[in-house]
C-alpha positions as CSV (number, residue, x, y, z in Angstrom):
1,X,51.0,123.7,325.5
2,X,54.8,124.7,326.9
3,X,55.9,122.8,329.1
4,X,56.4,124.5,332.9
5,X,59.8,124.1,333.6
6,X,61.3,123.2,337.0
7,X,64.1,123.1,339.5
8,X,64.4,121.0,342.5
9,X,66.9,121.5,345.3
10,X,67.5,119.8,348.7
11,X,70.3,118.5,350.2
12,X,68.8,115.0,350.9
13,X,68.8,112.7,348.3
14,X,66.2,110.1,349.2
15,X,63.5,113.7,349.5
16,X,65.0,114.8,346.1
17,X,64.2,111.8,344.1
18,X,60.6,111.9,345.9
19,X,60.0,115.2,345.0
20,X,61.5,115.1,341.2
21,X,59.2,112.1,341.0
22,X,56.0,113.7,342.7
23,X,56.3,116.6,340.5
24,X,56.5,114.5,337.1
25,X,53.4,112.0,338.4
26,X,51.2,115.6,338.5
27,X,51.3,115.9,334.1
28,X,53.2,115.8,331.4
29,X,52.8,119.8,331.5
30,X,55.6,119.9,334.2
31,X,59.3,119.5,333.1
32,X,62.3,119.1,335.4
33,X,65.4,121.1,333.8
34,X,67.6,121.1,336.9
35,X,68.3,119.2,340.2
36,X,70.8,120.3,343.1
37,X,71.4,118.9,346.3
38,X,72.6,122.0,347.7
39,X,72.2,125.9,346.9
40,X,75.6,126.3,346.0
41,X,75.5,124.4,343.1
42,X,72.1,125.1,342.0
43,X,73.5,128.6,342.0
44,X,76.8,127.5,340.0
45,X,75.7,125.4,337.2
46,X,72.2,127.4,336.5
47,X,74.2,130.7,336.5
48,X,76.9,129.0,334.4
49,X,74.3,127.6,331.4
50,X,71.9,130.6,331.8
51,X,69.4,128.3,332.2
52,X,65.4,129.7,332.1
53,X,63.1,128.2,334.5
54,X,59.3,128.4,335.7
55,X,59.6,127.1,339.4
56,X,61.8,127.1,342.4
57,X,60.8,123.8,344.8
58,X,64.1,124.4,347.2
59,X,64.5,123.2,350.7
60,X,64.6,125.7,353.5
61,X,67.9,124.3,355.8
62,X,70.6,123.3,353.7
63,X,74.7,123.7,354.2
64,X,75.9,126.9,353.0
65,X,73.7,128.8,350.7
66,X,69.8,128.4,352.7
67,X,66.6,128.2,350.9
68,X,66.0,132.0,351.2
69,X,69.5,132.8,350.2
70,X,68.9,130.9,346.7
71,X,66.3,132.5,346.0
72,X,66.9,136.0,346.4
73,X,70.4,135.3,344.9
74,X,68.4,134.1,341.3
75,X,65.7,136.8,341.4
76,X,68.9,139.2,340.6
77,X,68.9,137.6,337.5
78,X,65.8,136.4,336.7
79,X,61.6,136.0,337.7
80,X,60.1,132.8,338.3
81,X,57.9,131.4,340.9
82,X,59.2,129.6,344.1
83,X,58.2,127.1,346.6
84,X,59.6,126.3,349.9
85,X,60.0,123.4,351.6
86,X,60.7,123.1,355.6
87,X,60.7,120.7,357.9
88,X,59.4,122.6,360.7
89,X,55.9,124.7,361.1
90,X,57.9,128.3,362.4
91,X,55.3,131.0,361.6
92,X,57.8,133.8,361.8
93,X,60.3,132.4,359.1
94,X,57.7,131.2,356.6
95,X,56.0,135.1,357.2
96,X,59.9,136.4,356.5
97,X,59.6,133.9,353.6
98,X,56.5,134.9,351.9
99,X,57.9,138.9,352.7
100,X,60.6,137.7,350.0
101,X,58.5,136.8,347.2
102,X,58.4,133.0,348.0
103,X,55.1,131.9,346.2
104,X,53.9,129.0,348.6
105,X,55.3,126.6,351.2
106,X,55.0,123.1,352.0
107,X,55.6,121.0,355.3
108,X,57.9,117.6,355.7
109,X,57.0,115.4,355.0
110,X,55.6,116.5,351.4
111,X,52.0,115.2,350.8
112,X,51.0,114.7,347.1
113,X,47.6,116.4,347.6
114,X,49.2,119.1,349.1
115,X,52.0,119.2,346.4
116,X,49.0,118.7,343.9
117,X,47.6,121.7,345.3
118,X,50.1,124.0,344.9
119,X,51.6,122.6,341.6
120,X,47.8,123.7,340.8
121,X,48.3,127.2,342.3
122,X,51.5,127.7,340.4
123,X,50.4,126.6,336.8
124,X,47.6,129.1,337.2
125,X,50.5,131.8,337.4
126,X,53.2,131.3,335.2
127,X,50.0,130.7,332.3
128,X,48.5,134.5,333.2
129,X,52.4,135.7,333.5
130,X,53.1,133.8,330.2
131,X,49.8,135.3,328.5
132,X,51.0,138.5,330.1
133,X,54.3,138.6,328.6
134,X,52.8,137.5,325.2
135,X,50.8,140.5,325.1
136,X,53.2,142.8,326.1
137,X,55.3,141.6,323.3
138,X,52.6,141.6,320.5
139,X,52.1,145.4,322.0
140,X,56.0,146.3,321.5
141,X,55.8,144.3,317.9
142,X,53.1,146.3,316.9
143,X,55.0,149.4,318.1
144,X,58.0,148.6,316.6
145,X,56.4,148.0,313.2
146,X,54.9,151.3,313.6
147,X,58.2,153.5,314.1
148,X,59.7,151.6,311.6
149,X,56.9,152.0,308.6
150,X,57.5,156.1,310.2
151,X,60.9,155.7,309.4
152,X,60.7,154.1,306.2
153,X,57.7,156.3,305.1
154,X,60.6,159.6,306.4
155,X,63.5,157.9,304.4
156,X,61.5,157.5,301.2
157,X,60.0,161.1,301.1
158,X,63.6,162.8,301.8
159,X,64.1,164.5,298.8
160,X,67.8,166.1,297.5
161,X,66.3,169.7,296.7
162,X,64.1,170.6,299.7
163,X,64.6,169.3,303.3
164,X,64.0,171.0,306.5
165,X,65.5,171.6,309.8
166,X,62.4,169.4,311.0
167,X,63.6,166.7,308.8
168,X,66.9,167.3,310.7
169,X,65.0,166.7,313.9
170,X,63.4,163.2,312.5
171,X,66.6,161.9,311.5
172,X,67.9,162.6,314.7
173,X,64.9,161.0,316.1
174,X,64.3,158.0,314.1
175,X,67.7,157.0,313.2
176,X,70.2,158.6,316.6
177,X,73.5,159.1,315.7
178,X,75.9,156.6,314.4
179,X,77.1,155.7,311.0
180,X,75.3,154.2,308.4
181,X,75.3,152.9,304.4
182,X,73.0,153.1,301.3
183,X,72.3,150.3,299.0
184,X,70.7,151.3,295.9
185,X,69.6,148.1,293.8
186,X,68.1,148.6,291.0
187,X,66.3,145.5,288.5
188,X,68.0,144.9,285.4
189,X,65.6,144.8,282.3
190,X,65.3,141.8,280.8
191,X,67.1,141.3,277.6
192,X,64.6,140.4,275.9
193,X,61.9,142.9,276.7
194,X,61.9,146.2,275.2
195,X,60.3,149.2,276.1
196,X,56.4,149.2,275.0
197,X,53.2,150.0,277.1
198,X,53.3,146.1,278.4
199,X,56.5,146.6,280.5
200,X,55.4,148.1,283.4
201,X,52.8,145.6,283.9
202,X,54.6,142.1,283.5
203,X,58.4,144.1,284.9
204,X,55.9,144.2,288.2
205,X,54.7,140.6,288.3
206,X,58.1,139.1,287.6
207,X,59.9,140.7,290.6
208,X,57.7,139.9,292.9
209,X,60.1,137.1,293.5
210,X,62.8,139.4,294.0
211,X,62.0,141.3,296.4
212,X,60.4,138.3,298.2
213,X,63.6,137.0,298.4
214,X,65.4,140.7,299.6
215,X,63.1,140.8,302.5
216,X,63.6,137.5,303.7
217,X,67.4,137.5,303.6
218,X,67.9,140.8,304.7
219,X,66.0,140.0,308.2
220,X,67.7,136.5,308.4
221,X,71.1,139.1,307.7
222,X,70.0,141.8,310.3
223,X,69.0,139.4,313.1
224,X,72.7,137.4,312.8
225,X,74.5,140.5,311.6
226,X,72.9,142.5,314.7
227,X,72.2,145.7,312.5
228,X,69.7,147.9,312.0
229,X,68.0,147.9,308.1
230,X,65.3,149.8,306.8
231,X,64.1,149.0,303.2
232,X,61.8,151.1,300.8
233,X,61.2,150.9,297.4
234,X,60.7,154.0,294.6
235,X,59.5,152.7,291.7
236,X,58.8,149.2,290.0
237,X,62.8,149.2,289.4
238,X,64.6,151.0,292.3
239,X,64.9,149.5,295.9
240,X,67.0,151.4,298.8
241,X,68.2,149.7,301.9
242,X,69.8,151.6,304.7
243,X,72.2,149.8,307.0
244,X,73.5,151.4,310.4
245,X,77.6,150.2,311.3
246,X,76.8,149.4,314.5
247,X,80.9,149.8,314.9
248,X,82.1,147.1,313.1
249,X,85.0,146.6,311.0
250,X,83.6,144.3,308.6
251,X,80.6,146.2,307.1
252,X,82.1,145.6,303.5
253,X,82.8,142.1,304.2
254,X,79.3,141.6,305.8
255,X,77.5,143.6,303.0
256,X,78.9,141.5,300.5
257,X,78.1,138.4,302.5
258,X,74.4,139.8,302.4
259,X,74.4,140.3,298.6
260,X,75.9,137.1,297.6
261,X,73.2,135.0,299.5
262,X,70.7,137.2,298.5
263,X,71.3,136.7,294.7
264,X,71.8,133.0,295.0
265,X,68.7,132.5,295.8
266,X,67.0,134.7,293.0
267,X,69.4,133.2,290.5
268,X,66.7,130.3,289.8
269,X,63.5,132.0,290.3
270,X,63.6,135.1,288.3
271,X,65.6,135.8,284.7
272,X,66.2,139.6,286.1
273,X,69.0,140.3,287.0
274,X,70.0,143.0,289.6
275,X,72.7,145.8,289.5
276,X,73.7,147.4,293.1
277,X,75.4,150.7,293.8
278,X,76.6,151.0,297.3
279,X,77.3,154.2,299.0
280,X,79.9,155.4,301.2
281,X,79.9,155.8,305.2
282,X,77.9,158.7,306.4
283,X,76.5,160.4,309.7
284,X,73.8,162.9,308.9
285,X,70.9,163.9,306.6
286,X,72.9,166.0,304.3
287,X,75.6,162.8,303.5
288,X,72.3,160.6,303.0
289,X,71.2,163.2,300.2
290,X,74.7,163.6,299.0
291,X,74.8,159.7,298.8
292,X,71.6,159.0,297.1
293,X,72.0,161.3,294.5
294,X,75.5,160.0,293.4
295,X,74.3,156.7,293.6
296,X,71.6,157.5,291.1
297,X,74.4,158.3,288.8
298,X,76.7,155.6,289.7
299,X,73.9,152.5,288.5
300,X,74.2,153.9,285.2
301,X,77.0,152.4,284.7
302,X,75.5,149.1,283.5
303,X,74.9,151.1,280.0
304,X,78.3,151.5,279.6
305,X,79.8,148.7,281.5
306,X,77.2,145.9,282.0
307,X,74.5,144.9,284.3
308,X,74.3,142.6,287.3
309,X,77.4,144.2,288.6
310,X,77.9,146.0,291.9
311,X,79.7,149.7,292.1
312,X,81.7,150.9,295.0
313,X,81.4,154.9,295.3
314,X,84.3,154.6,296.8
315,X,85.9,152.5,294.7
316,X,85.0,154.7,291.2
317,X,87.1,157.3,289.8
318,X,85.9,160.9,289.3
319,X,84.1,161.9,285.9
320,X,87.0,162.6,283.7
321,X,86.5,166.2,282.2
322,X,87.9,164.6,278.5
323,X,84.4,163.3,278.6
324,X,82.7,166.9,277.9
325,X,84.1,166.9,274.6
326,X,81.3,165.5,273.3
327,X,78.7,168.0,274.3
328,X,79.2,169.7,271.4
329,X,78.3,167.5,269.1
330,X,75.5,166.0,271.4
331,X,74.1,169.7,270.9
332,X,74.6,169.9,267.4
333,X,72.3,166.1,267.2
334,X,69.7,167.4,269.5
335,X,69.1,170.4,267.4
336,X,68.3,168.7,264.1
337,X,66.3,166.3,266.4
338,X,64.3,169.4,267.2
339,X,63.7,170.7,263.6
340,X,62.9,167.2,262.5
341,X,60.2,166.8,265.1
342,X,59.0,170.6,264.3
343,X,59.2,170.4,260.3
344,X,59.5,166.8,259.5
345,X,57.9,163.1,259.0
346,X,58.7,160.3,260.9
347,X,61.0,158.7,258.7
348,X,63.3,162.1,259.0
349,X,63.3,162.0,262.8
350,X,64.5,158.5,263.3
351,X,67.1,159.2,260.7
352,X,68.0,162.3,263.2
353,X,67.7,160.0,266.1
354,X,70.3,157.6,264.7
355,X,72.8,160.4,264.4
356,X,72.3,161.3,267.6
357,X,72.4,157.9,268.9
358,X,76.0,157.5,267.3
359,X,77.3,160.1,269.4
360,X,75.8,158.6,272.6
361,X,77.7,155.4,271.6
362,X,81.0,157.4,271.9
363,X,80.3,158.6,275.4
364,X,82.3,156.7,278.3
365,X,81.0,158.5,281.3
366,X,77.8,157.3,282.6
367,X,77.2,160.7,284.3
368,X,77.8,162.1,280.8
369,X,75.5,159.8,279.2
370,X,72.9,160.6,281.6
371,X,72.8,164.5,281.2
372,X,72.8,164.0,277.0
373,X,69.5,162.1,277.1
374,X,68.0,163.9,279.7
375,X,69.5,167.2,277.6
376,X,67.6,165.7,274.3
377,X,64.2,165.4,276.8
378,X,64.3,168.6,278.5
379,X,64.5,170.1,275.0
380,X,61.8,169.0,273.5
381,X,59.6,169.4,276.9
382,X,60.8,173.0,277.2
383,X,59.5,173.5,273.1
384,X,56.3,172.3,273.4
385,X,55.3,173.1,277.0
386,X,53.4,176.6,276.0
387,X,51.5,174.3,274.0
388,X,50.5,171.9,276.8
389,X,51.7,169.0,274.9
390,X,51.2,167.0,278.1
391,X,48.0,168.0,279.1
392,X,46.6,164.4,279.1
393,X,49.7,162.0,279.5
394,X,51.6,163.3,282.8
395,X,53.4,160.1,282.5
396,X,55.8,161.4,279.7
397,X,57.6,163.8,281.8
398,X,58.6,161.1,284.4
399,X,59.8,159.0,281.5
400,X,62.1,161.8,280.2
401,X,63.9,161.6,283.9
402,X,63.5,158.0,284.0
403,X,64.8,157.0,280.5
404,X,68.4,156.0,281.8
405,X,67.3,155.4,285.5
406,X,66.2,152.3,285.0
407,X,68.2,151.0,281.7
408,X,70.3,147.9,281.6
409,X,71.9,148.0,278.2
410,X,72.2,150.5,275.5
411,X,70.2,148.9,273.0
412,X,67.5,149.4,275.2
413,X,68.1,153.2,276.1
414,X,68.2,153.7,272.4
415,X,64.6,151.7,272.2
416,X,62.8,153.9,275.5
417,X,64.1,157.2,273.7
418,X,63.2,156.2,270.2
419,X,59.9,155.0,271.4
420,X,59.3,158.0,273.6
421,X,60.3,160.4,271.2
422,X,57.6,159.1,268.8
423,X,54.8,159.4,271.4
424,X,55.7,163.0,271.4
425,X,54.9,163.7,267.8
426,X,51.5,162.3,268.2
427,X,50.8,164.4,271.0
428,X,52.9,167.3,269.9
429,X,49.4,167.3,267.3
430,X,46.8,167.0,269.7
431,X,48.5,169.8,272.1
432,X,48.4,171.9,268.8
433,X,44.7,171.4,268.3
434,X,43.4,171.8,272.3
435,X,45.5,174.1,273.6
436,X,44.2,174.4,277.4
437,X,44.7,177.1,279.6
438,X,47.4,176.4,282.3
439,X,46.0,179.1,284.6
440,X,42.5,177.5,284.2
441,X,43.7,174.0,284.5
442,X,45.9,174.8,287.9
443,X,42.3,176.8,289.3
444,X,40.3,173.8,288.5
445,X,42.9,171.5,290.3
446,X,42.6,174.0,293.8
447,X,39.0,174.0,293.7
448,X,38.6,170.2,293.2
449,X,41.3,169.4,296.2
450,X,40.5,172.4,299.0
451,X,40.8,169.7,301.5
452,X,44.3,168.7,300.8
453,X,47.6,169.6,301.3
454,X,48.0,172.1,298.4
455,X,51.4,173.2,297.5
456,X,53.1,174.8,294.6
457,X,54.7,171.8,293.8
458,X,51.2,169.6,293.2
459,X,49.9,172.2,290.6
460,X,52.6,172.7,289.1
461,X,52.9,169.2,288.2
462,X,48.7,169.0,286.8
463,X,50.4,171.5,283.9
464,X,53.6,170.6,283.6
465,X,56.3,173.2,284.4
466,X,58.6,173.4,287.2
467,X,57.5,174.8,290.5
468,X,59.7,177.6,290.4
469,X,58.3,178.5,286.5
470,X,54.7,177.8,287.5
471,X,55.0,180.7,290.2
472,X,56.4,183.1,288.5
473,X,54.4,182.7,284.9
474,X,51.1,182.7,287.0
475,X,52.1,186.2,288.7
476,X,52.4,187.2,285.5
477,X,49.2,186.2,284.0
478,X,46.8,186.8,287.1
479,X,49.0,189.5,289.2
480,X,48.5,187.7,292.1
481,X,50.6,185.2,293.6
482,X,49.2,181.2,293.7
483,X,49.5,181.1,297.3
484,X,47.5,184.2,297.6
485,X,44.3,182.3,295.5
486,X,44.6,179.4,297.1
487,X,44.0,181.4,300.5
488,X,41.0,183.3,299.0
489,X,39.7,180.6,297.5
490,X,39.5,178.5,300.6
491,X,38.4,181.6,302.8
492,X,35.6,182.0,300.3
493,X,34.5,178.7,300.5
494,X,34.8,179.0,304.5
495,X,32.4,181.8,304.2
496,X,29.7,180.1,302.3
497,X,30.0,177.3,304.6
498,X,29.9,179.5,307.8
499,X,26.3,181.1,306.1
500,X,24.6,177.8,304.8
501,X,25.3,175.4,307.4
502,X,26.0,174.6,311.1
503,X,29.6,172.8,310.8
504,X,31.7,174.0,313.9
505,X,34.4,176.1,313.0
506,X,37.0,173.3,313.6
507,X,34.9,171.1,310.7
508,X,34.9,173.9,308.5
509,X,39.0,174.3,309.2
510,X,39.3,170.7,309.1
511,X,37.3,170.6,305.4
512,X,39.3,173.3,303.7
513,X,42.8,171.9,304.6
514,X,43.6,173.7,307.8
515,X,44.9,171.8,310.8
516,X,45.1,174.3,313.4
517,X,41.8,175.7,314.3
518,X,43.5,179.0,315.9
519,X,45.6,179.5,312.7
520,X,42.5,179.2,310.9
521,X,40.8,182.1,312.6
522,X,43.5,184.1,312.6
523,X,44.0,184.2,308.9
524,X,40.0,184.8,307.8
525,X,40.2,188.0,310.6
526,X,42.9,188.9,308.6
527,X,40.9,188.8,305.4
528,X,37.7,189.8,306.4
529,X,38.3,191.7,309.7
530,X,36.2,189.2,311.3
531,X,36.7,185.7,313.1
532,X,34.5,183.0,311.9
533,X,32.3,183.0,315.0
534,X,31.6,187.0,314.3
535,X,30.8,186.8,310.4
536,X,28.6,183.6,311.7
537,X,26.8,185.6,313.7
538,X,26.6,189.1,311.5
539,X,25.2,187.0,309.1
540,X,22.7,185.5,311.2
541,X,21.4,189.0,311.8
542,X,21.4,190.2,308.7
């Protein structure tokens, strides 16, 4: 139990020493933190060592600062319960007295009883104030957590190619204004794992440990640092962290402070290592997506220049144009990739692949580097996509972005593409025997999910073509536009539901993916020249 913590004050010292040692006799529950034998210093030295405290036992009459004058002069600063002590019974001054906020009073000379009594009193108030304030700050824990898993949850689902002016409102919202960083740390394969089906699996078991250790410095870091942080994590390899300035001069100092730490106490726990791109200083959502995507770029580095380093963006020079000279001959690689995988065995495509894996060797630019492989997968996804080569292993596309994302060293790029590239030509034959219909796959996908949050984006994913590709080809094949089916499909669904069963429209809304009950209605009038009510009852008579 915590101890209750008390001051004593009175100006005599043979009733001080009685009183310090009443209180004491009454439990090992009470604690004295402070004795004064006038209000002057009581007001001095507790103000001076900003010292907490449970209970007030001052005498009324003293020289200079009175009992009453103590009190109200420490209530500025702080709540706690108080006692007076008097010498005489006067009603009106111990009414004045209680008018103040003065908890209880006792008459000289003190008798333990009555001191028990009160002691009693008082313990029975700072417990419910202490349970009190424990509550209230579980409450504003739990609230905090919330807005921050908000944040995060925001931060993480920012995306470079589509944001909103309501994501401009959020940031304003969540984050205020101010200046802030991004850390993007990404795990360093190990070197000796190569790329095979396993990874994934054990690559997600060993850094548990890492990121153990991440969380637990960077809140020992925020709390002495006094900075905001907000940590989210993409994928088995990538971690962000977002650090606000607070207007300090030493955020590169105290970020490197952070990572040092941080990495000492991995070093012995996990054989990963970690490489770290750090942005520059930035204000608003735009510089956040400006920042994350050239970080992206920067951590590729390691492939040319070696892991478990950390890149400045501020510190790196620009892409050297003398780089591009090597496109050509990337092309030229690519292409005879292509006809091997088309017209050839296996033997003949690796022997394609290590031509083409020469010229990556030559490449110097890890933004370069980047665009060649994801040139070589685009390539072949953009060939065999009418075929639906990926109709059963979405996973392959993300690898094809992924492939240099999260690569440490070169040999290992030159494994993930070799091994990726080989998956292909199995499926390439299985794509060429089934053949699905996109336009059927993507109606089977709205009908299944009629509930959810449908957008262009989702289908287009379920048969693999950009959103932007997937919209137009499917005008083209249907004449009507996806958006348009997945209306009358869920409109046609509402109606059935309206004629076979008694859901309340808002249920029926609710079920078909439609938030706003109003919005609803207004869009089946619109379609059927009814509202759902009307057809309801039209039906009903018919």
């Amino acid at each position: 139990m915590e101890k209750i913590k008390v001051v004593v004050v009175d100006d005599e010292p043979r009733i001080l020493k009685r009183m310090i040692r009443m209180v004491e006799d009454n439990g090992e529950e009470w604690e004295i933190i402070g004795a004064f034998s006038d209000g002057k210093e009581a007001i001095e030295k507790l103000e001076e060592k900003s010292l907490k405290f449970d209970l007030l036992l001052t005498d009324v009459q003293m020289p200079e600062v009175t009992g009453l004058q103590l009190i109200n002069r420490l209530k500025e600063k702080m709540s706690f319960e108080s006692v007076i002590i008097s010498g005489f019974d006067d009603f009106v001054y111990l009414q004045s007295a209680i008018k103040e906020g003065v908890s209880n009073y006792l008459l000289k000379p003190v008798n333990r009883e009555q001191l028990k009594e009160v002691l009693l009193q008082i313990q029975i108030k700072v417990e419910a104030k202490r349970r009190e304030q424990k509550e209230k700050e579980q409450l504003q824990q739990k609230a905090k957590e919330l807005d921050y898993t908000k944040q995060v949850y925001y931060l993480s689902q920012l995306q470079t190619e589509d944001y909103s002016n309501e994501d401009k409102k959020k940031w304003l919202q969540f984050l205020g204004k101010g200046a802030f960083q991004l850390l993007y740390l990404s795990i360093d394969q190990n070197i000796n794992q190569t790329w095979s089906d396993e990874y994934p699996a054990w690559l997600k078991q060993a850094n548990e440990a890492i990121l153990s250790f991440l969380k637990v410095t960077l809140e020992e870091w925020s709390f002495s640092s006094g900075r905001r942080k907000w940590l989210w994590r993409d994928d088995l390899f990538s971690i962000w962290i977002l650090i606000d300035h607070q207007e300090s001069q030493q955020v590169q100092a105290d970020i490197e402070e952070f990572l040092h730490l941080w990495k000492a106490r991995i070093k012995n726990v996990s054989k990963n290592t970690v490489t770290i791109a750090i942005g520059k200083e930035f204000t608003c959502i735009e510089e956040f997506l400006d920042n994350r995507k050239k970080l992206e770029n920067v951590i590729q580095n390691r492939m040319i220049y070696g892991c478990n380093k950390v890149f400045w963006l501020e510190q790196l020079p620009e892409t050297s144009l003398e780089s591009k000279k090597h496109s050509s001959e990337i092309i030229k690689s690519i292409q005879q990739l292509l006809f091997s995988l088309e017209n050839e065995g296996e033997k003949e495509v690796i022997a394609s692949l290590d031509e083409y894996f020469k010229k990556l060797q030559l490449i110097r630019s890890a933004s370069i580097l980047e665009e060649a492989v994801q040139l070589l997968g685009i390539r072949i996804v953009n060939r065999w996509v009418e075929l639906e080569g990926f109709g059963e292993e979405r996973v392959l596309f993300r690898e094809v972005i992924s492939l240099t994302k999260n690569t440490s060293h070169f040999y290992q790029l030159k494994d993930k593409i070799k091994f990726w590239v080989l998956s292909v030509m199995v499926r390439i034959q299985e794509a060429k025997r089934t053949n699905k219909n996109p336009i059927q796959k993507a109606k089977d996908y709205i009908h299944a999910h009629l509930g959810e949050s449908i957008t262009i984006k989702l289908i287009a994913q379920q048969v693999y073509m950009s959103p932007t590709y997937f919209s137009v080809y499917y005008k083209e094949q249907t004449g009507e536009t996806i958006l348009d089916y997945i209306t009358k499909t869920r409109l046609k669904k509402a109606t059935e539901l309206l004629e076979t069963t008694d859901l309340k429209i808002y249920d029926i809304a609710v079920q078909l993916g439609y938030q706003d009950t109003k919005y609803f209605s207004r869009l089946f009038r619109q379609w059927y020249g009814y509202t759902p009510s009307q057809y309801r009852e039209a039906h009903l008579k018919r």
